[in-house]
C-alpha positions in Angstrom: 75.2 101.9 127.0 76.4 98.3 127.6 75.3 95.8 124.9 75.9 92.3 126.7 74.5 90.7 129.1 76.4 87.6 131.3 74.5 84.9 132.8 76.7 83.0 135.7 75.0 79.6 136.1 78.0 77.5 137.9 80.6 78.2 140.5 82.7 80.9 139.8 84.8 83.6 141.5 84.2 86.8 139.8 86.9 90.1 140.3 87.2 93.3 138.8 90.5 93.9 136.6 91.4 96.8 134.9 88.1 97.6 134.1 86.8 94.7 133.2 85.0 91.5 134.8 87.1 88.8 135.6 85.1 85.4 135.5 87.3 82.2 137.6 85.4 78.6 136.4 86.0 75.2 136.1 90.1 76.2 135.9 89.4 78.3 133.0 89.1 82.4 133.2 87.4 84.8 131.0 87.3 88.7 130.7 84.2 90.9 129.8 85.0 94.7 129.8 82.1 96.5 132.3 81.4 99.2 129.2 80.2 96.5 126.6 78.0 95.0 129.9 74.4 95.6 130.8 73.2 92.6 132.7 74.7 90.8 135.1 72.7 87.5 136.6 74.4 85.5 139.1 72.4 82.1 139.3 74.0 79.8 141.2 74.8 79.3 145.6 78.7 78.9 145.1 79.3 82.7 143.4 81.5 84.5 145.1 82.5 88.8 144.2 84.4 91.2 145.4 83.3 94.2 146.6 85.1 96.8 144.2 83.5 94.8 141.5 80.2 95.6 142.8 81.2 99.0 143.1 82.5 99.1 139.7 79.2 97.5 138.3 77.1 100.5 140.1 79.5 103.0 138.0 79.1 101.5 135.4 75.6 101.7 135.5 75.1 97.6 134.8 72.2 96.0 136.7 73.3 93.0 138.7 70.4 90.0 139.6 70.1 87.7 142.0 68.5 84.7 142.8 66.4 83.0 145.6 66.1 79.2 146.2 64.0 78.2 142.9 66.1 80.4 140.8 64.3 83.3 140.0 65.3 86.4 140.0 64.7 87.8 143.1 66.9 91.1 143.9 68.8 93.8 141.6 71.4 96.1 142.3 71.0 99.1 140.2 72.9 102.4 139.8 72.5 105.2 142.9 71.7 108.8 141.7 73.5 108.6 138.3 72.3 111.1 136.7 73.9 114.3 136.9 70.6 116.4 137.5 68.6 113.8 139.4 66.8 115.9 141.5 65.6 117.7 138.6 64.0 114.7 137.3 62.8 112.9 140.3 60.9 116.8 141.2 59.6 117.0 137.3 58.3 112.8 137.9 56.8 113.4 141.3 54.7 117.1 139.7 53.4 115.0 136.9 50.1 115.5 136.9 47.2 112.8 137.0 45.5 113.3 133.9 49.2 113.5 132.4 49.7 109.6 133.9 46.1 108.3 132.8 47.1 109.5 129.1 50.5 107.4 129.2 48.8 105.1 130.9 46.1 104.6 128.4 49.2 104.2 126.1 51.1 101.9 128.2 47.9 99.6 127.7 46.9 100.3 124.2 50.4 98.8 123.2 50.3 95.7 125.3 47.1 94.7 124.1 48.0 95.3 120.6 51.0 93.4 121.2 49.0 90.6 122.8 46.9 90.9 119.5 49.6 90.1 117.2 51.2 87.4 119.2 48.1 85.5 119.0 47.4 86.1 115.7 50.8 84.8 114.4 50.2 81.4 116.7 46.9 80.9 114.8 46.3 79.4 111.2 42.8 81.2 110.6 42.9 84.3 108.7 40.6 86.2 111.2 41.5 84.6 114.5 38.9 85.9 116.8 40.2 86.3 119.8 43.0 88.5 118.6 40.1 90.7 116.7 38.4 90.7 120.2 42.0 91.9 121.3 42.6 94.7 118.8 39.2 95.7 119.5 40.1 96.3 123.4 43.3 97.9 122.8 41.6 100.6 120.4 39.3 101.2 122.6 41.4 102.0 125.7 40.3 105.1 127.6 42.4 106.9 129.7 43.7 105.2 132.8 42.0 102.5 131.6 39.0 102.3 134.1 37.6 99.5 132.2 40.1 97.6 133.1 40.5 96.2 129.7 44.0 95.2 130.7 43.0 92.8 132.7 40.0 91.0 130.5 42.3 90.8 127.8 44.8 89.2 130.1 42.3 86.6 131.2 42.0 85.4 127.4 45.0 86.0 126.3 46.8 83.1 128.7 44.3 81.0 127.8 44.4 80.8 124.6 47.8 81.4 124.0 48.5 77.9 126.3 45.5 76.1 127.3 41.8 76.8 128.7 43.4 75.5 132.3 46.5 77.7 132.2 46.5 80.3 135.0 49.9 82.4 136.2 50.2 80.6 139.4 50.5 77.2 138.2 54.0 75.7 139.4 54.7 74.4 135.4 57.4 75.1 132.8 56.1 78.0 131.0 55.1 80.0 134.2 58.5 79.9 135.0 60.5 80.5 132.0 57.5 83.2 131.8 58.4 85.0 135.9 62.4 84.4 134.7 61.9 86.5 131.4 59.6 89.4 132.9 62.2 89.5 135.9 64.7 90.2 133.1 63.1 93.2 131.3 62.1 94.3 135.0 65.9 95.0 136.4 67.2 96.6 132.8 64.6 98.6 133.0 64.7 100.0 136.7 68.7 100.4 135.9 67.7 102.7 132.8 65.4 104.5 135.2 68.2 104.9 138.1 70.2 105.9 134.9 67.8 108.5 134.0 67.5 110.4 137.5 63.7 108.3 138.0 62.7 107.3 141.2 61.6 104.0 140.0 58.6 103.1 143.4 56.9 105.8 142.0 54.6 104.9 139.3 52.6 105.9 136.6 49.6 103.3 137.4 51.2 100.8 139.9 51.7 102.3 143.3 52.3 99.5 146.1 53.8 100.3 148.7 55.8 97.2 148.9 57.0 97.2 145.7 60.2 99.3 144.6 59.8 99.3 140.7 56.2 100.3 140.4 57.6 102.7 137.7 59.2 99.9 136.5 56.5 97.9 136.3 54.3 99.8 134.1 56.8 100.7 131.5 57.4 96.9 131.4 53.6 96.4 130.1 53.9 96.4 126.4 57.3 94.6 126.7 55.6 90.9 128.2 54.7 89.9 124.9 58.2 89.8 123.5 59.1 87.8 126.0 56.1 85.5 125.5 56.7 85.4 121.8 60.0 84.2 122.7 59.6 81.9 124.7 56.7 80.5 122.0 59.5 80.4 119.6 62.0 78.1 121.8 59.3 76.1 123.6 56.5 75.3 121.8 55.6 71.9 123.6 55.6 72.5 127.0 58.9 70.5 128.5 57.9 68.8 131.9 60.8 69.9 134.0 62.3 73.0 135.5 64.5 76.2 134.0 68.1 75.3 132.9 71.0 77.2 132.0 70.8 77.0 129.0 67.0 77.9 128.9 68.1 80.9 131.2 70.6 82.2 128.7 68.3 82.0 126.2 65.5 84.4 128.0 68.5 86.9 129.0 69.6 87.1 125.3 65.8 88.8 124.1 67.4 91.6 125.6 69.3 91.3 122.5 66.9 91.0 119.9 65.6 93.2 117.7 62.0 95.0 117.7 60.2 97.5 116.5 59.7 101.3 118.2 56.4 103.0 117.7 56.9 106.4 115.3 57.1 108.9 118.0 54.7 110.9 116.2 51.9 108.6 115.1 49.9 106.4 118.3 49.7 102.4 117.0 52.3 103.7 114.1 55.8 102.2 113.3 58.9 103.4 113.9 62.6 102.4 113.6 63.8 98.9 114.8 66.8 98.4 117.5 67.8 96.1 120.3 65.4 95.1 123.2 67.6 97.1 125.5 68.0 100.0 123.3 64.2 100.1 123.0 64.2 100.2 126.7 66.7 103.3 126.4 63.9 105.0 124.0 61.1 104.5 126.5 62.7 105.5 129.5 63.7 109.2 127.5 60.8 109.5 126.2 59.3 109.2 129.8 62.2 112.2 130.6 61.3 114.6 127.5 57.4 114.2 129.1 58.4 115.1 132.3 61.1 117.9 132.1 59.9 119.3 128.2 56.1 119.0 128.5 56.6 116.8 125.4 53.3 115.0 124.5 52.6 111.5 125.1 53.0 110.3 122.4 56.7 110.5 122.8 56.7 107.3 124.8 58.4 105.1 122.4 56.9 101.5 122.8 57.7 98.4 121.5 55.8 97.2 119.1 55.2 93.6 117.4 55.7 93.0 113.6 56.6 90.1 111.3 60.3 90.4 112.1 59.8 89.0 115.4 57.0 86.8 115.1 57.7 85.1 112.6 60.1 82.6 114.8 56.9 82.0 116.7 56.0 78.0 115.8 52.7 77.8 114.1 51.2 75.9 117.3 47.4 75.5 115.9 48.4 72.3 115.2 49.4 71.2 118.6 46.0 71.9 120.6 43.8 69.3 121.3 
């Protein structure tokens, strides 16, 4: 499994040699070998690739992002049928039963609140910050499938408190977009995993438009937003009144990088052992597979989960609310 990730945010001509990724800028080249890559963003009009590279990138099972007009990620080209018993899977995904999806739902959600939880808490100076009791509260009391939609309410105060009373997800501002650029991230390494895995990825566990490609995706993605938002806390505490730049984009491709916690595999809301972002992604996505094909319980759905490690780079921002 690659362990790099390569964000090209100027002109370049990029070629495949010998294996490797052959990067042409500014009269200077460079060389990443296509084992050691996992992510390839290509964030700028005047990029130009070959198409054995591209090939070579789908082998290699790398996920490769593009970008529309504002920058954000907008497409992803991810592995075809890589997995040597693919049909296997995709026929043990699609006979999942209902019930089977509400539980691992219910989990998906139970981890993303909690996550939510601790994200607030570590941005707060009071001991018992009440919002993030209010938050713990919802996640343990999650049902399954989650028809009290308590993903959503602790969304709505989440946001809010986390940036401002005013903040909402469409608002054109910094955050919001540093926030899309970040999810978009997480979103293509893990549809690649799943491609990797023999998933069909538009099939989902809880998400199921029919516009929408990654719905599998999607939901697996849950519990992983609050990294990113705790990381982009930790870089931008102040709001900066302007748009992404390269250097803010590398940043939000390098959490892939970062360490975090796994849940114990064997205890719900426990702790487990610590590895990359990316290798975390790797856990999730086979415990998804030893579900499907094993009957393994759900509880095997390694999830990200929040500790001290990474939250303490969060700035204490208590200080800078009005």
């Amino acid at each position: 499994m690659g362990w790099r990730s390569v964000l090209i945010a100027s002109p370049a001509a990029l070629t495949l040699e010998d294996r490797a990724l052959a990067i042409a800028q500014g009269g200077k080249a460079a060389r990443v070998m296509l084992e050691d890559i996992s992510v390839v963003v290509l964030d700028h009009a005047q990029i130009s690739l070959t198409a054995p590279l591209l090939a070579a990138c789908a082998e290699a099972r790398i996920a490769v992002l593009t970008v529309n007009t504002s920058h954000l990620p907008n497409g992803v080209l991810i592995p075809y049928l890589s997995h040597s018993r693919a049909l296997k899977v995709m026929t043990a995904q699609l006979e999942m039963s209902r019930p089977e999806k509400k539980r691992l739902w219910q989990r998906v959600v139970r981890y993303k609140i909690a996550n939510q939880a601790a994200v607030l808490e570590r941005a707060s100076t009071a001991d018992a910050d009440p919002d993030a009791r209010h938050l713990r509260h919802l996640a343990r009391s999650v049902r399954s499938g989650d028809p009290d939609n308590y993903e959503a309410q602790a969304a709505q105060v989440y946001f809010r408190r986390l940036f401002n009373v005013q903040f909402n997800r469409s608002q054109k501002r910094f955050h919001n977009a540093a926030l899309n650029y970040g999810y978009a991230v997480v979103r293509a390494a893990i549809a690649r995993t799943l491609a990797a895995h023999g998933f069909l990825p538009a099939f989902g566990l809880f998400h199921h438009s029919e516009q929408n490609a990654f719905n599998l995706a999607d939901d697996l993605m849950e519990p992983y937003r609050p990294l990113v938002d705790a990381g982009i806390l930790a870089h931008y505490p102040e709001e900066p009144d302007r748009d992404l730049a390269p250097a803010d984009k590398g940043r939000l491709v390098a959490l892939l990088h970062k360490d975090v916690t796994l849940s114990s595999h064997t205890t719900d809301l426990g702790r487990g052992g610590s590895c990359t972002l990316l290798a975390a992604i790797d856990a999730t996505v086979s415990g998804l597979s030893a579900i499907a094909l094993q009957g393994a319980p759900h509880e095997r759905l390694a999830l990200p989960q929040l500790d001290a490690a990474w939250l303490s780079v969060i700035t204490d921002r208590a200080d800078q609310r009005t």
